[in-house]
Backbone bond lengths (Angstrom), bond angles and torsions (degrees), N, CA, C in turn:
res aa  C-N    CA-C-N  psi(-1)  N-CA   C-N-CA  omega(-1)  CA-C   N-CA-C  phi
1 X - - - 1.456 - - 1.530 109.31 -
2 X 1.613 121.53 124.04 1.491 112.40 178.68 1.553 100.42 -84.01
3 X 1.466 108.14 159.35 1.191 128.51 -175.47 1.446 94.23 -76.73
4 X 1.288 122.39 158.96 1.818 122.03 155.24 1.429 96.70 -88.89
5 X 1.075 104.98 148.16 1.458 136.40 -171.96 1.758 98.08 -110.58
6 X 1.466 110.41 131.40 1.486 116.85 170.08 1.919 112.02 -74.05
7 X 1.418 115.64 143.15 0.967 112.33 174.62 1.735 125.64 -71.17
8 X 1.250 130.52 138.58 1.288 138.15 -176.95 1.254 105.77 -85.05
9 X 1.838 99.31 123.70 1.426 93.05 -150.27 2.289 97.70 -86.98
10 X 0.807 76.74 -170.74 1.602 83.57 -174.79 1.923 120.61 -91.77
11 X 1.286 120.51 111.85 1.047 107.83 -176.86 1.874 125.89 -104.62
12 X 1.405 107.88 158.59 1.738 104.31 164.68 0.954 134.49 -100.31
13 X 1.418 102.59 11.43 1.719 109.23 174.01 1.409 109.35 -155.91
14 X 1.157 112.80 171.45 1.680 106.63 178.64 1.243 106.42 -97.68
15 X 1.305 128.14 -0.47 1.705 132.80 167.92 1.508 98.81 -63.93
16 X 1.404 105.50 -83.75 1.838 116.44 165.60 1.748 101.70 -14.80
17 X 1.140 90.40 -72.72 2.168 87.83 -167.84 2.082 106.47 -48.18
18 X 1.360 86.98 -40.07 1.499 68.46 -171.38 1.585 124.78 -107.94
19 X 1.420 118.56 21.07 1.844 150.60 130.23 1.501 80.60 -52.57
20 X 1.286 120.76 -93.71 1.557 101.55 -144.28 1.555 122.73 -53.71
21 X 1.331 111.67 -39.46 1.510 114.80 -177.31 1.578 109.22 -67.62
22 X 0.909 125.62 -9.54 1.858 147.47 -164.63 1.748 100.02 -92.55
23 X 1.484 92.74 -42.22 1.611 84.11 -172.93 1.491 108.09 -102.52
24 X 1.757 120.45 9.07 1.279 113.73 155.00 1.757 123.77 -61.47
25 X 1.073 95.48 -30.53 1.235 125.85 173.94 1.827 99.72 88.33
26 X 1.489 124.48 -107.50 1.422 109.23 178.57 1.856 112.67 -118.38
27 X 1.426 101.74 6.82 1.715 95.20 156.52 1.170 119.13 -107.60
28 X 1.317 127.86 122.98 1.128 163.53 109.80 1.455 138.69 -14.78
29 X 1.276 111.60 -23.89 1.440 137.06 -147.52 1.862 88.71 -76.40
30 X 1.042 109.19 -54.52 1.938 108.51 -166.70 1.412 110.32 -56.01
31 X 1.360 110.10 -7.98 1.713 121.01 -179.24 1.051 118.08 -107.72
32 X 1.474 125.19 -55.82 1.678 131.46 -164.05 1.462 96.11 -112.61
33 X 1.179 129.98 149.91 1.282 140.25 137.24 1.609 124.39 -96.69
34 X 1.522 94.24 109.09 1.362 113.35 175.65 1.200 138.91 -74.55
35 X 1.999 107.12 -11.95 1.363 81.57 176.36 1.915 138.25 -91.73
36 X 1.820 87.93 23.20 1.668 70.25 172.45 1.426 99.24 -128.38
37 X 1.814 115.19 46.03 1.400 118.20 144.81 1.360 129.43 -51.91
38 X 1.024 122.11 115.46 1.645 136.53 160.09 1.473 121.68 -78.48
39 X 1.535 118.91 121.01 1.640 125.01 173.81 1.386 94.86 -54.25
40 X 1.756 121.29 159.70 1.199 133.12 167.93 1.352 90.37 -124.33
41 X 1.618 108.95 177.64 1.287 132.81 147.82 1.610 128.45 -158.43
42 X 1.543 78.65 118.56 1.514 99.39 -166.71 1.755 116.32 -70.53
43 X 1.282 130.38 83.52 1.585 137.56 -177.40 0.982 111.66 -49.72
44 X 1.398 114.23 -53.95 1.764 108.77 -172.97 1.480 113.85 -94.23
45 X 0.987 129.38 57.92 1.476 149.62 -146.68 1.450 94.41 -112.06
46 X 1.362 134.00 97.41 1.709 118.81 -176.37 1.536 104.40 -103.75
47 X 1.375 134.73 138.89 1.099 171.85 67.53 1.501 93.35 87.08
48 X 1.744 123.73 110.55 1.344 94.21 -176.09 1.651 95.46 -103.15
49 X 1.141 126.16 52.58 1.746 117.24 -145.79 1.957 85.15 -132.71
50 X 1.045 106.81 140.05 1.800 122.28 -177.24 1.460 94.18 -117.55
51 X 1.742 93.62 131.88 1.517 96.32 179.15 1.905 100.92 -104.92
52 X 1.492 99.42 138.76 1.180 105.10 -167.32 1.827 92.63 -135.74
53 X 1.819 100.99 154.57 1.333 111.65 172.17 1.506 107.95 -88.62
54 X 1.110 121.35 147.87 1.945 111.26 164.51 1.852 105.15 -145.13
55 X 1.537 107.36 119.85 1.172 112.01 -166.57 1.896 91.38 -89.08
56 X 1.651 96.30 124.52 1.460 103.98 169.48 1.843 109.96 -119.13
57 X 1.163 112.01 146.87 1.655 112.05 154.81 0.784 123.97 -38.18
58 X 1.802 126.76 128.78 2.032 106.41 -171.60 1.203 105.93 -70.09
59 X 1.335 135.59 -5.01 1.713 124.31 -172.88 1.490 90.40 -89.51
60 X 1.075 130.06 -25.87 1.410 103.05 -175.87 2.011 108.59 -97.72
61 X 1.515 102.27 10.91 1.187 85.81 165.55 1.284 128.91 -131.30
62 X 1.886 87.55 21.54 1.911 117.04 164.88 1.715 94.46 -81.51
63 X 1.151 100.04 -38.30 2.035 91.04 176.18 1.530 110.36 -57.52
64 X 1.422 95.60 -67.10 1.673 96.30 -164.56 1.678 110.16 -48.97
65 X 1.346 125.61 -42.15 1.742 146.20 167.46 2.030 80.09 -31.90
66 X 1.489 98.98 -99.84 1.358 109.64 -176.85 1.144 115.57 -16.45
67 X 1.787 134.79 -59.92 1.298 129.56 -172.81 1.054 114.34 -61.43
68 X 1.542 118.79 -43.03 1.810 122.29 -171.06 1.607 109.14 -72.66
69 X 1.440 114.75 -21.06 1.610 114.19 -156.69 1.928 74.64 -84.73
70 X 1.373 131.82 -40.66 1.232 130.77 -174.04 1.553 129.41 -38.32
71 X 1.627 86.30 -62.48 1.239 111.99 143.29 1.576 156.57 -36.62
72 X 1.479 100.72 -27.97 1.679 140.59 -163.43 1.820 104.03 23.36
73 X 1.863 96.44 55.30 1.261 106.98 139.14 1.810 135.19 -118.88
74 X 0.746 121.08 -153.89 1.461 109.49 -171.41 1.203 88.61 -118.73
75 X 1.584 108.51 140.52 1.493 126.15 -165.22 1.362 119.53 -43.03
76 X 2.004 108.66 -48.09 0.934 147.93 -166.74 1.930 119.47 -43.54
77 X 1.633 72.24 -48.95 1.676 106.17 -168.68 2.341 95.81 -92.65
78 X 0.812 119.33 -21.74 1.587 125.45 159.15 1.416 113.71 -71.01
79 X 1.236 120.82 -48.66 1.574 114.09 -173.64 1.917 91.45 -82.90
80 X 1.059 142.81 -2.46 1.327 125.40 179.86 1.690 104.89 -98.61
81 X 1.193 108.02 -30.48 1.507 112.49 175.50 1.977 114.07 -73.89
82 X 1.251 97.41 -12.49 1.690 91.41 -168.77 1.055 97.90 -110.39
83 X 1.623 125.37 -9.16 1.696 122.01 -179.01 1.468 82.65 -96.58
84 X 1.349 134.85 -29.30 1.672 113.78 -174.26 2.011 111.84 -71.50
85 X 1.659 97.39 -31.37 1.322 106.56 -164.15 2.145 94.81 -76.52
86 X 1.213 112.50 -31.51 1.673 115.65 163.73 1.403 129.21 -52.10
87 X 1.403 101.10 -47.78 1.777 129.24 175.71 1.736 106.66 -61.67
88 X 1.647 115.53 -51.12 0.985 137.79 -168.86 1.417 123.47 58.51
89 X 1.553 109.05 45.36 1.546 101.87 173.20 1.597 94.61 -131.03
């Protein structure tokens, strides 16, 4: 027996579309039916990431080294997560 599925309501902006899907929080289920989702993979997919220099003090980047090796991530990938978790988006 398929479930009925709720209708998706119609939006005028893509703010609106993505408030509403935001405040589903992570089910989905009363709208889409997933189970005959298929993985993709997107090849020509380019890089949305800017490579930038940033001159730090080496003591503060014997800490950050120290925190990530703590961690057993790569420093690199620690200072991008704590400037995102600062930024907060």
């Amino acid at each position: 027996m398929t479930k009925r599925r709720k209708p998706i309501p119609r939006f005028g902006t893509e703010g609106q579309e993505r408030a509403f899907w935001e405040s589903m929080g992570q089910d989905s289920t009363g709208f889409v039916d997933w189970g005959g989702a298929q993985r993709v993979t997107l090849p020509n997919l380019k890089r949305s990431t800017k490579t930038i220099s940033l001159r730090l003090p080496q003591h503060l980047l014997d800490a950050v080294k120290a925190a990530a090796n703590a961690r057993d991530v790569p420093y690199q990938s620690l200072i991008k997560v704590w400037l995102q978790e600062k930024v907060g988006t």
